[in-house]
C-alpha positions in Angstrom: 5.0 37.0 -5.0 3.9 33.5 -3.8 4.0 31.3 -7.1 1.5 27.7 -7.4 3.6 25.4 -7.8 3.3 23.4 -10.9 1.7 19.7 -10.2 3.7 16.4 -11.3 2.8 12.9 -11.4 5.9 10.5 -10.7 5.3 6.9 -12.0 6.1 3.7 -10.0 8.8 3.2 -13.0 10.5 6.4 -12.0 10.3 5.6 -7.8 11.8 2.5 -8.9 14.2 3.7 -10.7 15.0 6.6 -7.6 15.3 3.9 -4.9 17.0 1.1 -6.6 20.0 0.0 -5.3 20.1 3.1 -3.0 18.7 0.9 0.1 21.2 2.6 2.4 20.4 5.7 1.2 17.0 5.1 1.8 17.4 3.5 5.2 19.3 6.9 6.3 16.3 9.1 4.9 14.3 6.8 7.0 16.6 7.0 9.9 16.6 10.9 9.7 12.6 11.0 9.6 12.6 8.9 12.9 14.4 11.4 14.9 12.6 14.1 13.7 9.7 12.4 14.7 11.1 11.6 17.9 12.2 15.3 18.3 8.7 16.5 17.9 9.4 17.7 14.4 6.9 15.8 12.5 3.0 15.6 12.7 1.6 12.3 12.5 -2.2 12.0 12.9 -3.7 8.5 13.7 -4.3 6.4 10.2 -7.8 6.5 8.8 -9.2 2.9 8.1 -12.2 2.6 5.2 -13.3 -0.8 5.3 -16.3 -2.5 4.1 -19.5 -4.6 5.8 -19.6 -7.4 2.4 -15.9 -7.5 2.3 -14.2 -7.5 5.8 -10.7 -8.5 4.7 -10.2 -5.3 2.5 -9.7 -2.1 3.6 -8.1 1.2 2.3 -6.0 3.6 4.9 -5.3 6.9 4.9 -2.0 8.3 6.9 -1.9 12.1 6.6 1.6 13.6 8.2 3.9 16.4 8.2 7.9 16.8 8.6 9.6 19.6 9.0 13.6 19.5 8.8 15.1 19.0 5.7 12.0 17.0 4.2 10.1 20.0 4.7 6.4 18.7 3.3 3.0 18.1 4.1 0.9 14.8 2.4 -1.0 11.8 2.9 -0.7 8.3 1.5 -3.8 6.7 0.3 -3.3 2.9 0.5 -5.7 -0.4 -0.3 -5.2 -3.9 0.7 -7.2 -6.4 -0.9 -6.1 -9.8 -0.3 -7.7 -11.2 -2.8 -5.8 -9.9 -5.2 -2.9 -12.1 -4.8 -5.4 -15.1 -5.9 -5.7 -13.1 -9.1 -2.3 -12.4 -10.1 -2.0 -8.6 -9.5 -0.3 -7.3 -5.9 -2.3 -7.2 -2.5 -1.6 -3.6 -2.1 -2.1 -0.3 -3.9 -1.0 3.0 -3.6 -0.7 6.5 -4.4 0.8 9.8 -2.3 0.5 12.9 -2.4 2.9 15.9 -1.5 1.6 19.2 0.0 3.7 22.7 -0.6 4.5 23.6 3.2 4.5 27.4 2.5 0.8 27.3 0.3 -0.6 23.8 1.0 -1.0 23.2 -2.6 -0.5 20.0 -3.5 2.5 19.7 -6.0 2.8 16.2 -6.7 1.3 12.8 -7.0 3.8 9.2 -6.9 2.8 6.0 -7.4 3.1 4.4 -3.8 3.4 0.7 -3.4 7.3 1.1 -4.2 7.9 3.8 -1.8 5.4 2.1 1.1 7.4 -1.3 0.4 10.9 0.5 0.5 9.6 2.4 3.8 8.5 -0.6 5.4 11.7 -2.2 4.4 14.1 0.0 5.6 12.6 0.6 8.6 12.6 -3.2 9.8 16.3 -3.4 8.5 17.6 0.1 9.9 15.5 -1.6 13.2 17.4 -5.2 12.5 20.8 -3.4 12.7 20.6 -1.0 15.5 18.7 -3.5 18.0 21.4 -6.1 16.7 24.3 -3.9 17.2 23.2 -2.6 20.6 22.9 -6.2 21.4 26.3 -6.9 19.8 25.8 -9.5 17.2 24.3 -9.5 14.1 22.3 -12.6 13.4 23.6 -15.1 10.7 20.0 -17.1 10.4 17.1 -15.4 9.1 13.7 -17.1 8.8 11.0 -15.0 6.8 7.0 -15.9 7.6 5.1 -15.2 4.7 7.2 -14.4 1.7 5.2 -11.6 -0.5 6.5 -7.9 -2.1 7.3 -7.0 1.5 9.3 -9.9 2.4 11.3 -9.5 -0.6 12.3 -5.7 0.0 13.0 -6.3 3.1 15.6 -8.8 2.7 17.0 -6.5 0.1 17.1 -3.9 2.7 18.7 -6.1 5.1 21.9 -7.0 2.6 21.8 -3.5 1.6 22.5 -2.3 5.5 25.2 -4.9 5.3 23.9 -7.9 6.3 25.2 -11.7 5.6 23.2 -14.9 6.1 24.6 -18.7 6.4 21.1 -19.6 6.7 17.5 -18.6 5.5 14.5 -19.7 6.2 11.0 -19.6 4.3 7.5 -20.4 5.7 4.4 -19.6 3.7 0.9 -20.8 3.4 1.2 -20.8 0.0 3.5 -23.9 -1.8 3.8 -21.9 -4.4 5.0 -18.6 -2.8 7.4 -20.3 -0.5 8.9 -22.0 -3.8 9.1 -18.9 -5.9 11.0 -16.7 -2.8 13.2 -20.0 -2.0 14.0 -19.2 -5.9 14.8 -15.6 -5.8 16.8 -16.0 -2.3 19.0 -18.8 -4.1 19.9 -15.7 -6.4 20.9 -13.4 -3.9 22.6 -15.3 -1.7 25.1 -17.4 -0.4 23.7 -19.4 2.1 21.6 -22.3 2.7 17.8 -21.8 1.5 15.0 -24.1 3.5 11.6 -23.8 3.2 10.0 -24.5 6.5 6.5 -26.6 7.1 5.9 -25.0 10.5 6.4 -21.6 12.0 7.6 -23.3 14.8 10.4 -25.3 12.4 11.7 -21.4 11.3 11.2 -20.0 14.2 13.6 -22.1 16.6 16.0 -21.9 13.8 16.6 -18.7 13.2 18.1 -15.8 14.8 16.3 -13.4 13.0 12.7 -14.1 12.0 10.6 -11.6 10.1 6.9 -11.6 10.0 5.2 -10.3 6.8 2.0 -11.9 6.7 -1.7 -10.5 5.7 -2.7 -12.2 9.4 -5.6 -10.9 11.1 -5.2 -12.3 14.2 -2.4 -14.1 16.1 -1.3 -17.6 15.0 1.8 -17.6 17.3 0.8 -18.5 20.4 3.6 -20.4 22.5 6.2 -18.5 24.2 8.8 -21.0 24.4 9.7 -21.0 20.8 11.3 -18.2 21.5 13.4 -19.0 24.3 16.6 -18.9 22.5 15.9 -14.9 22.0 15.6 -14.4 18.7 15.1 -10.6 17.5 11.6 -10.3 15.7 10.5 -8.0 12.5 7.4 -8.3 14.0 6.7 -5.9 10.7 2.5 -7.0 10.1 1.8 -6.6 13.6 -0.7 -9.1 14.4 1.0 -12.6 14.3 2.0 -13.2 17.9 -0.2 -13.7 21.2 0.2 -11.8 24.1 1.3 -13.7 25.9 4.5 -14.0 23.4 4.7 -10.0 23.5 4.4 -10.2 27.5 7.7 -12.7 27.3 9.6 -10.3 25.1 11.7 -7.1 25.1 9.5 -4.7 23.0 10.4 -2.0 21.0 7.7 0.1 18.9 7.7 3.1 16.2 5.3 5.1 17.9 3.5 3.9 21.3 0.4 5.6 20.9 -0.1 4.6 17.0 1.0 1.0 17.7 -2.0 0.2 20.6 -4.6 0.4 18.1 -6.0 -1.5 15.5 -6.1 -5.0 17.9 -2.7 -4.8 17.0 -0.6 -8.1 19.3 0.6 -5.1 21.6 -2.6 -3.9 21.8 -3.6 -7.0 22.3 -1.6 -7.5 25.3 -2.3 -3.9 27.0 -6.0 -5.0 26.6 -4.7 -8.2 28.5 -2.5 -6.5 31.3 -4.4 -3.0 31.5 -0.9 -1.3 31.0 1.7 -0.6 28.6 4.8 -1.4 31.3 5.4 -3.7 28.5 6.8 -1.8 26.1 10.5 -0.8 26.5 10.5 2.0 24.1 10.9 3.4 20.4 13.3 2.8 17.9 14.4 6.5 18.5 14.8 5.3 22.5 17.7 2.9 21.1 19.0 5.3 18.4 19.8 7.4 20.9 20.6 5.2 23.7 17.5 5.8 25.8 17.5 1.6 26.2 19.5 -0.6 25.0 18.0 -4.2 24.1 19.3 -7.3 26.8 20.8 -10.7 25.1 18.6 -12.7 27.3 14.9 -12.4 26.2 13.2 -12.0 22.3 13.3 -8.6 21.2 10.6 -7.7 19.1 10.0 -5.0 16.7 6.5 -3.8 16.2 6.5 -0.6 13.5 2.5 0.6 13.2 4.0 2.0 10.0 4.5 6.3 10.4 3.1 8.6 7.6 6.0 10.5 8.0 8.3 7.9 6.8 6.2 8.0 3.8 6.8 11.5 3.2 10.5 11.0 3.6 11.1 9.1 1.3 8.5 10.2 -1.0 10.3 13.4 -1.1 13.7 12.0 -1.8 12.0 10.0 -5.0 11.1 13.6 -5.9 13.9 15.6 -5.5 15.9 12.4 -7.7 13.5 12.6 -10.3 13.3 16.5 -10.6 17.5 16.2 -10.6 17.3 14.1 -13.4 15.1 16.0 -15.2 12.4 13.3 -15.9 9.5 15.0 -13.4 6.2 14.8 -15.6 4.2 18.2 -14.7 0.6 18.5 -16.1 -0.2 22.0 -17.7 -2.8 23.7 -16.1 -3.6 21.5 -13.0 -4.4 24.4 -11.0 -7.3 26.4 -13.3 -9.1 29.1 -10.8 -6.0 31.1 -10.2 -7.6 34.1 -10.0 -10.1 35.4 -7.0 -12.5 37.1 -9.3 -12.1 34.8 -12.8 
């Protein structure tokens, strides 16, 4: 007989706590969802944007998806990004998930999300970092991160978790304050030489790798030729560079149809062109040697960000918490069991 499954609610301490210091662990989870995806084991709907008319910079996004494979789960993640936020001391972003039953479509758990969406995010741009890098044949030793927030700082935790080394680091930022406070924790962390940056351009024609993790709206990169020493680009919040930077560059994507959308800069620039010759592939293109990035133009990574990769992980966070046997069910969840009371 089909059993409800009981219903759990896993805390951001607990995903915390099931993804720390497990970033290449993570980053193969993530890795595995992407060529399921590619394989056509995965559904992946287009997001779902709620914004508001009074408050244009805020919006909340809903990315239902499905993976088959060993993740094996239906869900959505329900996710808010208020900017102003960060003026009043609490995180932009906000987030909660939750996992369907494939076999019954009940819904069996709920998980605090900003943790997973961060460690997604994060080891997606590095698991993207090392395979563009090794296809090209050398990993970058300068890394410059644009806008320096939560994101920024898993990423970078990502990146030294896949095994990466810098001599140099970079930091530009708005915000004084923020640039000082990550130039603080990277002087922690690592080895090499920390410089906060007063120009993007400054970072930019310094580094080898340059990651952009900004709350832009709109692109604020505009000249082509700060690029010309072919930098590979975490392009990760998608709207920082013109088109005509994107047009320049070697582009790889997540997902082609989920990335021109959303005046996204590759959007932007099929809007421009009226094609998408531009783009030279996915991520699972190069993971499975579909195309292979050259060592003579910018490569740029542009991730729309996959619901699946969500799920992924969010199931691994469960399955480490229900091992340890710390998963929180609530009694009762499901009341109306019965057809007829």
């Amino acid at each position: 007989m089909t059993q409800v499954p009981a219903f759990a609610v896993i805390s951001g301490a607990q995903v915390h706590e099931a993804v720390g210091g497990r970033e290449a662990e993570v980053t193969r989870m993530v890795e595995a969802a992407y060529r399921l995806h590619g394989e056509g084991l995965t559904v992946n709907p287009d997001s779902y944007f709620l914004r508001f008319p009074d408050r244009p910079s805020d919006r909340i996004i809903a990315l239902p998806a499905s993976v088959k494979g060993d993740v094996g789960v239906h869900g959505i993640k329900w996710i808010s990004s208020f900017p102003g936020n960060v003026a009043n001391g609490i995180p932009r972003a906000s987030a909660v998930l939750i996992l369907n039953d494939a076999e019954t479509g009940y819904p069996f758990a709920c998980l605090e999300s900003s943790i997973i969406s961060a460690a997604r995010t994060a080891a997606s741009a590095a698991l993207a970092a090392a395979t563009l890098a090794d296809a090209r044949g050398d990993r970058p030793r300068r890394v410059g991160f644009i806008g320096v927030g939560l994101i920024a700082r898993y990423i970078h935790t990502y990146l030294a978790g896949n095994g990466f080394t810098f001599d140099e680091l970079g930091i530009h930022d708005l915000s004084a304050s923020h640039a000082e406070g990550f130039k603080e924790y990277l002087e922690r962390t690592e080895k090499g030489e920390v410089t906060i940056h007063d120009s993007a351009e400054s970072l930019i024609r310094s580094s080898d790798l340059v990651v952009f993790a900004t709350v832009a709206g709109e692109p604020h990169v505009h000249d082509p030729a700060w690029f010309e020493h072919n930098p590979l680009v975490l392009h990760v919040s998608l709207r920082d560079l013109s088109p005509e930077i994107i047009l320049a560059s070697y582009n790889v994507v997540d997902d082609v149809e989920h990335c021109m959308k959303a005046n996204t800069s590759p959007h932007l620039a099929e809007q421009k062109v009226g094609n998408r010759d531009f783009v030279a592939g996915t991520l699972y293109d190069v993971l499975t040697g579909a195309t292979t990035p050259p060592a003579d133009k910018p490569v740029v990574f542009s991730p729309f960000g996959l619901g699946v990769l969500d799920l992924a992980v969010a199931k691994y966070v469960y399955d480490q918490v229900t091992a340890s046997g710390a998963l929180h069910t609530v009694p009762d969840f499901f009341h109306e069991l019965k057809r007829y009371g």
